[in-house]
N, C-alpha and C positions, 0 to 999 in steps of 0.2 A: 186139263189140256195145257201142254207148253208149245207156248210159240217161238220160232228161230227167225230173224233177218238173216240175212245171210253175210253180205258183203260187209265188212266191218267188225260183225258181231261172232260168224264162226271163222271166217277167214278173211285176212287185209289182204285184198285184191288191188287196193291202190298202185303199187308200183306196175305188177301187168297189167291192169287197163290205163295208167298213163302211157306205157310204153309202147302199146297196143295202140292209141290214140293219135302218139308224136309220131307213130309210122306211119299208118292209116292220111292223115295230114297231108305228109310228105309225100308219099305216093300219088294221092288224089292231085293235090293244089301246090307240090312242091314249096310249100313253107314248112318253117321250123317254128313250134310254139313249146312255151315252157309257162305254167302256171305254178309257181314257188309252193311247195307246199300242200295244193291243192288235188281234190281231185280232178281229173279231165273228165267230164260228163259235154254232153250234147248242149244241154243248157249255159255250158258256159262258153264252150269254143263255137257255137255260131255265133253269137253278138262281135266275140274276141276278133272272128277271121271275116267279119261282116258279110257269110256268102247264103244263098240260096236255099231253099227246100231240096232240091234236085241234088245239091253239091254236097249236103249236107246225109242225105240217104248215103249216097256213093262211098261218103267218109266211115260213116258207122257200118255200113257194109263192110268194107274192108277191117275195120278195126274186128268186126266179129270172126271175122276170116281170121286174122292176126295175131288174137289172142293165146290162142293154145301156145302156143311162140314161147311166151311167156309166163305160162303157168308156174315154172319154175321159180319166179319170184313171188309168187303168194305166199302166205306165212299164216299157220295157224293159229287163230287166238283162244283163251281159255273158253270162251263158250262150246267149240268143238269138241273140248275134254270133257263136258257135260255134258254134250248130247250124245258120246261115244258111251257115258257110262250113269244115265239116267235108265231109270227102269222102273216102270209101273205107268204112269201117265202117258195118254197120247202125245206123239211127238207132232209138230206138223212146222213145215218150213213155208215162210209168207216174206216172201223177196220183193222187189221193184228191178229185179234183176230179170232178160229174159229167159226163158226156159234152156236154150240150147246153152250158155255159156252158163248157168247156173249150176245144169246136170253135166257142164264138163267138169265145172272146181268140185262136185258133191265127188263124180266120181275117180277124180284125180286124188280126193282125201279118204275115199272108198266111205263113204256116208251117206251116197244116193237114199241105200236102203232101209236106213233107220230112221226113216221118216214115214208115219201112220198115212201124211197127205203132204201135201205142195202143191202151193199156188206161187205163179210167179205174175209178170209182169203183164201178159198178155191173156191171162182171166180176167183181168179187173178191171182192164184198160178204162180211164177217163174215171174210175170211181177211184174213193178210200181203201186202201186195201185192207183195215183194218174193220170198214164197213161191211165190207164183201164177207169177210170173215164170219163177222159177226150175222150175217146173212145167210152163209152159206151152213153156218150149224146151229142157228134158231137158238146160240146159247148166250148164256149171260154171263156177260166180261167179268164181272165178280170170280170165274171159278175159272179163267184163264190168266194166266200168268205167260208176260211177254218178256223176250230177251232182243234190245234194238239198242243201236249208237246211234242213232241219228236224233237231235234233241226234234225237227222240227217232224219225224213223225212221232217221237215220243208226245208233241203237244195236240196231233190227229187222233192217236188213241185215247189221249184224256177226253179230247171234243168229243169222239166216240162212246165215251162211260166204260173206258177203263179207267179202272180207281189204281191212283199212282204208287200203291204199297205194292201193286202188281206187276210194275214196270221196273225191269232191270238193266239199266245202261250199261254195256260196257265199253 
């Protein structure tokens, strides 16, 4: 089995969900925020904008409304060209991304369907998604092979007993 992230790994979603994010912002609480570099996630702009639960739904609400807005600045990266032209092994996509803007970028790059299974953010919720994984097909991370950027779920999957020769950063 091959495993996909998504955001990062088959596609940089970074600039439309900052841009998605700086509106969303602006609409809700009429401020402008800019984090240089960075991605804009929920974790990091409530501490930033110091506001609320309540204010803070309202924001990610609308940023999920927003998004499509912006799909036009996502940018394929080479893990997409792999999973366009692997063949033989199950494909399965394991996101923290959730379901509705995951299967808009899948099917904005027309890749919905080349995926055996998909789990997103709102199967696992509050667990490891790579726990869940490993859960959910009783198998042994030995004979799964992961594709993820993120160093700090790459060190989840190792806590997990994926063995590191099977993890592929890109």
């Amino acid at each position: 089995m091959v495993v996909f992230d998504l955001d990062g790994t088959l596609i940089d979603t970074d600039r439309s969900n900052n841009m998605a994010y700086k509106q969303a912002v602006f609409d809700v609480i009429h401020k402008q925020i800019s984090l240089d570099g960075m991605r804009i996630t929920r974790e990091t702009i409530q501490p930033l904008l110091n506001i609320d639960e309540q204010t803070m739904f309202k924001i990610v609400t609308r940023k999920e409304l927003l998004f499509s807005n912006y799909l036009h600045l996502t940018l394929p990266l080479p893990g997409l060209f792999l999973l366009r032209y692997l063949n033989g092994p199950r494909k399965v996509l394991l996101t923290n991304a959730r379901r509705n803007r995951a299967e808009m970028v899948l099917r904005y790059y027309h890749v919905l369907a080349l995926f055996d299974k998909r789990y997103y953010k709102e199967d696992y919720s509050g667990n490891s998604k790579f726990e869940y994984l490993l859960n959910s097909y009783n198998d042994n991370p030995n004979k799964i092979i992961l594709f993820e950027n993120d160093s700090n779920m790459i060190q989840d999957a190792i806590r997990k007993g994926f063995p590191k020769k099977n993890i592929f950063k890109t």
